[in-house]
N, C-alpha and C positions, 0 to 999 in steps of 0.2 A: 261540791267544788272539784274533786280530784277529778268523777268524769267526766267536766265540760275543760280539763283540762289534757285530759287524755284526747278526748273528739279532736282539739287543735292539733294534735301534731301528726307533719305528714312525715311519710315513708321519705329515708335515706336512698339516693340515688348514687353509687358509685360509677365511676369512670370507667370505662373496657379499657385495660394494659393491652399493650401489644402483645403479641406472640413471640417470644426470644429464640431465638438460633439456639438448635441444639448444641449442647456444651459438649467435648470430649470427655467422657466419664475418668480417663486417666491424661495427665501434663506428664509428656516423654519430660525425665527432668535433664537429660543428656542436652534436650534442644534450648533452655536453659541458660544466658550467660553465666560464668565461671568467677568470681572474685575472691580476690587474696587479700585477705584485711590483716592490718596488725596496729594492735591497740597497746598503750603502755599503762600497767597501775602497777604503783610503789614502785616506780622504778626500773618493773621488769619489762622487757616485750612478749606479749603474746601474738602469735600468729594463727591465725584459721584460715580455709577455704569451704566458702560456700556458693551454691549456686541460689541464683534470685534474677528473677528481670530486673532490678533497678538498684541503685547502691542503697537508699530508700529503706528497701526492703532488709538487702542483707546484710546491713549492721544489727537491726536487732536478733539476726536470727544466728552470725557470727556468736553475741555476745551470749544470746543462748547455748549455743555450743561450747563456748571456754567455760562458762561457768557449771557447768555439767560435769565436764571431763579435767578440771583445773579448780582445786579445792581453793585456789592462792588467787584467784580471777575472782575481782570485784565488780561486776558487772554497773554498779551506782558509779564508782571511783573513777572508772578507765576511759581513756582519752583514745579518741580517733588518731593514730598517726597518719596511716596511708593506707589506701583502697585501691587494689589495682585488677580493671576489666582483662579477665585473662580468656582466651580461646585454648578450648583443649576439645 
């Protein structure tokens, strides 16, 4: 039984991907937009700056940063105040 079950089955054919444009091995992070976020938990303000393409991106990476460097930063607790796209 197993080898008139094996005889049935045919070969996997995958699909050709395209070829991708080579990537930049290093993102200049200067090119970069700039954001100023500041979040409130218990009360306090915290403030960061990080740089990210999209706000999207740099709240989580804000809230990684306070809570790193700010034993008092609840990263669960704290509230978005204000996001602001800075050029430097």
């Amino acid at each position: 039984m197993e080898t008139s079950q094996r005889d049935r089955r045919t070969p996997v054919q995958f699909a050709a991907l395209p070829r991708l444009e080579r990537l930049p091995s290093k993102i200049d992070p200067t090119a970069m937009p700039g954001w100023e976020l500041e979040f409130s938990c218990h009360g306090r303000p915290f403030r960061c700056f990080v740089r990210a393409m999209t706000l999207r991106s740099a709240e989580p990476e804000a809230r990684l940063q306070l809570s790193y460097h700010n034993p008092d930063f609840d990263s669960s607790e704290a509230r978005l105040i204000k996001a602001l796209q800075v050029r430097t």
